[in-house]
N, C-alpha and C positions, 0 to 999 in steps of 0.2 A: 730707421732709414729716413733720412731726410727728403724734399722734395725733387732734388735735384738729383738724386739718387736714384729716384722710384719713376722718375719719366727716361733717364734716356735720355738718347739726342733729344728727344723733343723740350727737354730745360732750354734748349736756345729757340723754340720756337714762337715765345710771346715777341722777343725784338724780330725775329725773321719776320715773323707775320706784323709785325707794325711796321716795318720799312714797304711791304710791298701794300698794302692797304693805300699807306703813304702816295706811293708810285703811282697804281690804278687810280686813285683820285686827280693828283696831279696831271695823270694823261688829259681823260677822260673830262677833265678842268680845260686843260685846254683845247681836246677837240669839240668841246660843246662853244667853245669862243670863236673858233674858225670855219670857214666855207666849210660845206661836203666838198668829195672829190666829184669833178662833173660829172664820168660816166655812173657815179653810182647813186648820185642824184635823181639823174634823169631815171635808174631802175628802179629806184623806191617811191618815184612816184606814179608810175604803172600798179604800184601795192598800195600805196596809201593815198588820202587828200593833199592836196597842197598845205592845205592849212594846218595839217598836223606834224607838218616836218619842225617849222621854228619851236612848237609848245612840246615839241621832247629833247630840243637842244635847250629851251628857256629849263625842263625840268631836270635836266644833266647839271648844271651848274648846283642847285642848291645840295642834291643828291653826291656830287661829289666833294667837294667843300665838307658836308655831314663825314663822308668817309676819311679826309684829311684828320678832320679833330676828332674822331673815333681812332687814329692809329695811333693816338699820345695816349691813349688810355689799354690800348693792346699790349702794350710793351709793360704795363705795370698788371698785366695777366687779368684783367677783371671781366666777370663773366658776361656779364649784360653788355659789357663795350663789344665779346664775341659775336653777342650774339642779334647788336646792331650793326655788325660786321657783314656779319653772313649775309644778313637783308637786306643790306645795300648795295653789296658786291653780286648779288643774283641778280638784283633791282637793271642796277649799273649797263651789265653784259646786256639783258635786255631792252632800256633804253637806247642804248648804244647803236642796237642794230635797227630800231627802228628812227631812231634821230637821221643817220647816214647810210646802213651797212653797214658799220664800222665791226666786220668781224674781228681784227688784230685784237681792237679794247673788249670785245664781247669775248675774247676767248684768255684775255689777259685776266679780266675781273673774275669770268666763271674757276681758271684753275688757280687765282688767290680763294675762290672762299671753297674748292676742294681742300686744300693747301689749312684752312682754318678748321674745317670739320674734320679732317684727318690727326689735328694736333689739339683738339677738344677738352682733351683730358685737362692741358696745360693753363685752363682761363677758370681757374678754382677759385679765384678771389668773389669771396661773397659780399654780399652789399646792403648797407642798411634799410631798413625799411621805409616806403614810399610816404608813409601818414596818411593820417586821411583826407590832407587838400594837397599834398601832391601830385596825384593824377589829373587835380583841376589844372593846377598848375604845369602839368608837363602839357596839355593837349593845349592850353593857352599860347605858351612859350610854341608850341608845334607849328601851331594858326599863324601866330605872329610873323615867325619865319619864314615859311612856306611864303605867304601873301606878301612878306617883302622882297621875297627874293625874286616871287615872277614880277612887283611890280619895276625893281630894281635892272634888270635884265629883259623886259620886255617895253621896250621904248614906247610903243602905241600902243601900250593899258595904262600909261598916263602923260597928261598934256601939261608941263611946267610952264608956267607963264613966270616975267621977270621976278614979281612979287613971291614966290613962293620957290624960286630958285634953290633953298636952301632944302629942299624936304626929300631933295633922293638921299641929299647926307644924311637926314636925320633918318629915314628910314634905314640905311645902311648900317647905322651906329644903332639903331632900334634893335635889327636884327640880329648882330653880332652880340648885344648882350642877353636877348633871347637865347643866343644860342650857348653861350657863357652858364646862363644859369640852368639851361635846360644841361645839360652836360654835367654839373656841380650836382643837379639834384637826382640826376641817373646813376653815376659812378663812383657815388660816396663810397667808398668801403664801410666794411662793419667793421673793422677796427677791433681792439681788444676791450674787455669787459673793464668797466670803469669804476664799477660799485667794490669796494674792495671789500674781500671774504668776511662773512657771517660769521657769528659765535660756533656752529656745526663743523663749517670747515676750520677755523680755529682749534678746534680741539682736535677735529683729525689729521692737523698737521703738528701737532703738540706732541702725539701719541706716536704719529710716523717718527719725531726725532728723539724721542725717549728711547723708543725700539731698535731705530737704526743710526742714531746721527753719531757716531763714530770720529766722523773728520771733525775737523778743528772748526770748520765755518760753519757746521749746521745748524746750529742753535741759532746765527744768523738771518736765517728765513722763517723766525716768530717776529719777526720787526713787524710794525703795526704798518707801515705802510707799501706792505709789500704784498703782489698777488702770486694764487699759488693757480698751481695745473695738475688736476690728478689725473689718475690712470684710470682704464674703464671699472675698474672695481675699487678706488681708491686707497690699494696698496704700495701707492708711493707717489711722491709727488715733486712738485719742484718749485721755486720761487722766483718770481720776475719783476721785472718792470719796464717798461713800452716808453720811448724815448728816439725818436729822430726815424721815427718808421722800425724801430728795434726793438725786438725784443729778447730783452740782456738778461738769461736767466741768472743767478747767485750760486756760484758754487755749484758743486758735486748734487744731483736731485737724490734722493730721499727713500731709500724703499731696500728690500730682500735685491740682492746682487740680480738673480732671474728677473726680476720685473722690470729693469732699467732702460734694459734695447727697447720693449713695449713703448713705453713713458716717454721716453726721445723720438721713437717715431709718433706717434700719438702728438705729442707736443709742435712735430714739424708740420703736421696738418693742419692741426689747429690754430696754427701762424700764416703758414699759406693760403686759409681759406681768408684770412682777414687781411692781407696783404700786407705781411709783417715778415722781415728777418729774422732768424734766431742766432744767438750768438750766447755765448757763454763767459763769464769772466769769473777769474779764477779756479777754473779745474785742477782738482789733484792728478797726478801722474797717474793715478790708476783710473782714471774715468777718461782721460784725453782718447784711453787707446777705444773706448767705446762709441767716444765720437767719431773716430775716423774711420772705424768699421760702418758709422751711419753715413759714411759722409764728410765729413766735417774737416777742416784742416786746423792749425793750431801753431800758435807764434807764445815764444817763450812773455813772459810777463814780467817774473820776479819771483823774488824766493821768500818764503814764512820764515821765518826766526824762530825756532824752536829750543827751549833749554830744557837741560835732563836734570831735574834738582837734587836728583841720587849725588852725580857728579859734580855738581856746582861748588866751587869755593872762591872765599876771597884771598886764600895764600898764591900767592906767584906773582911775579913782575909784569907780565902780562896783563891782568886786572887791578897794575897799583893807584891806576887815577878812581878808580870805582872804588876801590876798599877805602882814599880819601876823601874821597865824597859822599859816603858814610859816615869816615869821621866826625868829619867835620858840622854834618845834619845833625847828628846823636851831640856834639858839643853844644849846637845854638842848641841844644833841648825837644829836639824831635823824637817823637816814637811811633812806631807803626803798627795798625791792626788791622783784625779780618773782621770783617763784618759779616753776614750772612745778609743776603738780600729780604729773604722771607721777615728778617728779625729785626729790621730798620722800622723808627719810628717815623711820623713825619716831620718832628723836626729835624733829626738827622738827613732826610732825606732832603730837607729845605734848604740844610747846611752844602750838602753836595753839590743842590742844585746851583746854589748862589757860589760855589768854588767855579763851578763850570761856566755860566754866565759871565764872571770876571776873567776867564779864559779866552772864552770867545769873542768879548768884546764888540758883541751885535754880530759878528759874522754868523749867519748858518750853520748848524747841523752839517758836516758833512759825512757821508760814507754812504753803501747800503750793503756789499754783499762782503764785507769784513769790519763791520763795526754793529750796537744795536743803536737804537733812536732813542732813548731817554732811559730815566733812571725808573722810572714808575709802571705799572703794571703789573697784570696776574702774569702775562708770558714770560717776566723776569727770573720767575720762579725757577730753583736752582744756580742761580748767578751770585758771586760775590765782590764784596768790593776790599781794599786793602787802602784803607785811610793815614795820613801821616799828620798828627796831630803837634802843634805848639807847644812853647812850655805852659800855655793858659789854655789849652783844652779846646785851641779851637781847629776844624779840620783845614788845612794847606794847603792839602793837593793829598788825590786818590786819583787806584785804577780801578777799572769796572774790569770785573773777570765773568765768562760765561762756561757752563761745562761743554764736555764733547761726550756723550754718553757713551757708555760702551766700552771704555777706555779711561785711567786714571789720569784725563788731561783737562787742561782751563786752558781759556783763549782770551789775551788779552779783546777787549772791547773797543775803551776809549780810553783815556790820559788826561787828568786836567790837575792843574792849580795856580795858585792866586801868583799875578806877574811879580807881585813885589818880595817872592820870597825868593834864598837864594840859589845860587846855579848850584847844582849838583844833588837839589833835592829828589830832582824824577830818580837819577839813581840809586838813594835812597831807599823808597819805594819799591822799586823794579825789585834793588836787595832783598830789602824784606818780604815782599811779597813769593820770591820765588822760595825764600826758606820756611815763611808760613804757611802755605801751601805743600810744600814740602814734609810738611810737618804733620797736616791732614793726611798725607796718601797721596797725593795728586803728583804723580812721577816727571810730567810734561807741563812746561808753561809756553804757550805760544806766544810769543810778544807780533811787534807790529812788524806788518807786512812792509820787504823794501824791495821797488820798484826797479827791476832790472839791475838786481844786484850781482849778475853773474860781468853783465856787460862793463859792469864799472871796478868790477874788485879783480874779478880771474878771467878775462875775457879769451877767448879761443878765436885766433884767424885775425885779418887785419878785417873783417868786416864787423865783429864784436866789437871793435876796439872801436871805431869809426863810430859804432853804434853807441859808444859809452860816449866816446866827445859829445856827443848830440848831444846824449841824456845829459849834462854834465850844463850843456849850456840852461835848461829848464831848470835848473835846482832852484834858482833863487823865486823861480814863482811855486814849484812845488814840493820842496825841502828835499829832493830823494839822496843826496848823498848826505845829507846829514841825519836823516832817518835811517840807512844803512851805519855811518858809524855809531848813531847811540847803539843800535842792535849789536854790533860787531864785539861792544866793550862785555857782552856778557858771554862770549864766547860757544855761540847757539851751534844746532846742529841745522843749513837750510835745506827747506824742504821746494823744490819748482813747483809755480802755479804758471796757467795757462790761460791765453784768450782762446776762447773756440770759435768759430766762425763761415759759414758755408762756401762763399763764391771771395776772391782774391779782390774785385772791385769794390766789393762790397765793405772792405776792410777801413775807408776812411770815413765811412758812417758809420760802422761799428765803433771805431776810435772813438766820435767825436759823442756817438750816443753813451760810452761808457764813462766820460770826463762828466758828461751833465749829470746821468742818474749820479754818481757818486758825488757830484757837488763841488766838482774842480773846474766849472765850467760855468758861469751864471746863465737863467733863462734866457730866450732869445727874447721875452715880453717883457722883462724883469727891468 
């Protein structure tokens, strides 16, 4: 059960209570700027001094002003901004009545901070730790303000002469960045864990996907730069990574079928206490309906390419440009092998590396929750590659294959070779690999994932279709209908993947965080 799940109306209560925070400040802003009303004037000074009426409207301004920039940080649920909420909005009602009467603001301020302790539960965002010269620094930054604001609004606690004309600005501007950084160093969130997992957790996420990784993407979350989320007893887990305030977990998480609602809810706290989204990309059809039971809503993605290599052949019209571009690879003197990842030396592996690098071309590494990150390491273990060698023995172009445990399937990885060899090698490869694999046991080849492939090939309704123009206009910066038809030539069976996602606004930071982790996006510092 997600967060927005597990409160209830009160999910809309962090923006409800920032709007009226907002409000009471604003008022109470302005009635500290203007006369009392006379008759209640003249009653409040029968209760107090004369002298004490101007230094609770001087101390209404800074007190309100505090609560204005405390409501930008309510709406983003953080607790500490609650909980200088509360104190100021009690504060407030009570200055209020001794400033003027002003019961309207003293009863406006008292029923926002009932209004905030009643929705309590909702300000979960936790916050990093103060250090140990931040306290100096907060009650510094505290001083600063405070004493510019009464000297700033109290005309006679200071006498400008021409010469110094310029210092209520500079106090004004003093203050406001006091109040700038006392705010930055109050409302940090904690944010998600940045040390990325230990050798311990390494292996017990190794062990989770031996035992259950099943789906085609699981192996995908041993990537080296990926962090994981376990459960309270560590039987199951999930892979992430934190982008645009998102956190975009990989695929399907990890574990015995019963432990998965746990894992998702667990997981949804663990985002909301650091004030973090959670969204999912690439769910199989059978995990989507789990999210929605949590919560979660879900826009179609694309479909996996999947081939049965029982059924595969190259006779029929239908695959005659493929079975030529075979040919025609096998004539310049191509031949294709399986390698085994465990059983690579490293010059082989140097060989590959250097195929891939003349690929890339300096561009990045892209992928994370359907491709792995390099050729090398212990986590590759079980992964094979399927090389297509020259007639002088040198490698061309290969794919990297990963298993799906559980199941006699491999998942294409990545795809690389050298630009100057010719066109119709990758299929080739693709060939041979689905019949050398074929040839081990492995009944399933997932090749590459294509991007809203329903919207561009068999669309349903004229909003599908409208949807494929879109997609149709992006191809040329993100190849998807032509990664749709190299897949099409092998005549796969597609399987739908899904974005998951909690709240519908939330959907274009989702979008834009799932382009960058995956590397279709460049950094915004880059």
């Amino acid at each position: 059960m997600n967060a927005s799940h597990r409160l209830g109306p009160r999910v809309y209560l962090p923006a409800v209570a920032a709007a009226a925070a907002f409000a009471v400040g604003v008022v109470n802003l302005a009635s500290a700027l203007t006369p009392n009303v006379a008759w209640r004037h003249h009653l409040l000074l029968r209760l107090e001094p004369v002298e004490a009426v101007p230094v609770f409207h001087t101390l209404a301004v800074p007190l309100s002003v505090a609560l204005i920039i405390v409501a930008f940080y309510l709406r983003g649920r953080r607790r500490r901004a609650w909980q200088l909420a509360l104190g100021l909005l009690i504060a407030i009602g009570v200055v209020a009545l001794l400033k003027g009467l002003d019961f309207e603001e003293a009863i406006l301020s008292w029923s926002a901070a009932a209004l905030l302790w009643w929705g309590r539960e909702a300000f979960c965002v936790r916050h990093r730790s103060l250090g140990p010269l931040s306290p100096l620094l907060v009650v510094v930054t505290a001083v600063a303000v405070a004493s510019g604001g009464l000297l700033a609004w109290n005309a006679s606690a200071l006498e400008v002469h021409d010469e110094l004309e310029w210092l209520p600005a500079v106090v004004a501007v003093a203050a406001l960045a006091g109040v700038l950084v006392l705010s930055y160093v109050l409302f940090r969130p904690l944010g998600a864990p940045r040390e990325l997992p230990g050798s311990t957790e390494r292996r017990a996420a190794a062990d989770l996907v031996r035992r259950h990784g099943h789906d085609t993407l699981a192996f995908f979350k041993l990537r080296q730069d990926a962090h994981y989320h376990f459960n309270h007893d560590q039987s199951a887990f999930l892979g992430y990574r934190v982008a645009n305030g998102v956190m975009l977990v990989a695929g399907d998480p990890i574990g015995a079928h019963g432990e998965l609602p746990g894992l998702v809810s667990e997981t949804c706290a663990f985002a909301a206490s650091r004030g973090l989204r959670v969204a999912a990309l690439g769910a199989s059809s059978n995990l989507v309906t789990l999210y929605r039971e949590a919560g979660f809503r879900s826009i179609y993605l694309g479909d996996e390419a999947i081939v049965d290599t029982r059924a595969f052949s190259l006779e029929g019209r239908s695959i005659r440009k493929v079975r030529q571009s075979v040919s025609r690879a096998e004539t310049a003197g191509y031949h294709a092998e399986l390698l085994d990842h465990d059983r690579l030396d490293d010059r082989t592996i140097e060989q590959l590396e250097h195929v891939s690098e003349r690929w890339r071309d300096g561009a990045p590494e892209r992928g994370f929750s359907m491709a792995m990150d390099s050729l090398r390491g212990g986590h590759q273990a079980g992964s094979a590659i399927v090389a297509a060698r020259d007639g002088d023995g040198r490698i061309r172009a290969f794919i990297h294959f990963v298993p799906a445990h559980g199941r006699p399937a491999m998942s294409l990885s990545f795809m690389r070779r050298d630009r100057d060899t010719p066109n119709g090698l990758m299929e080739f490869v693709v060939v041979r690999a689905i019949q050398l694999l074929g040839e081990r046991g492995v009944e399933e080849v997932s090749l590459n994932f294509a991007a809203f492939a329903r919207w561009l090939s068999a669309p349903t309704g004229g909003l599908e279709r409208a949807l494929g123009r879109a997609v149709s206009l992006a191809n040329p910066y993100f190849q998807i209908e032509s990664l749709l038809r190299f897949n099409a030539k092998f005549d796969p069976r597609w399987e739908p993947r899904y974005l998951v996602y909690e709240r519908r606004r939330w959907l274009p930071r989702v979008g834009l965080a799932a382009l960058r982790i995956e590397g279709q996006l460049p950094k915004p510092w880059a």
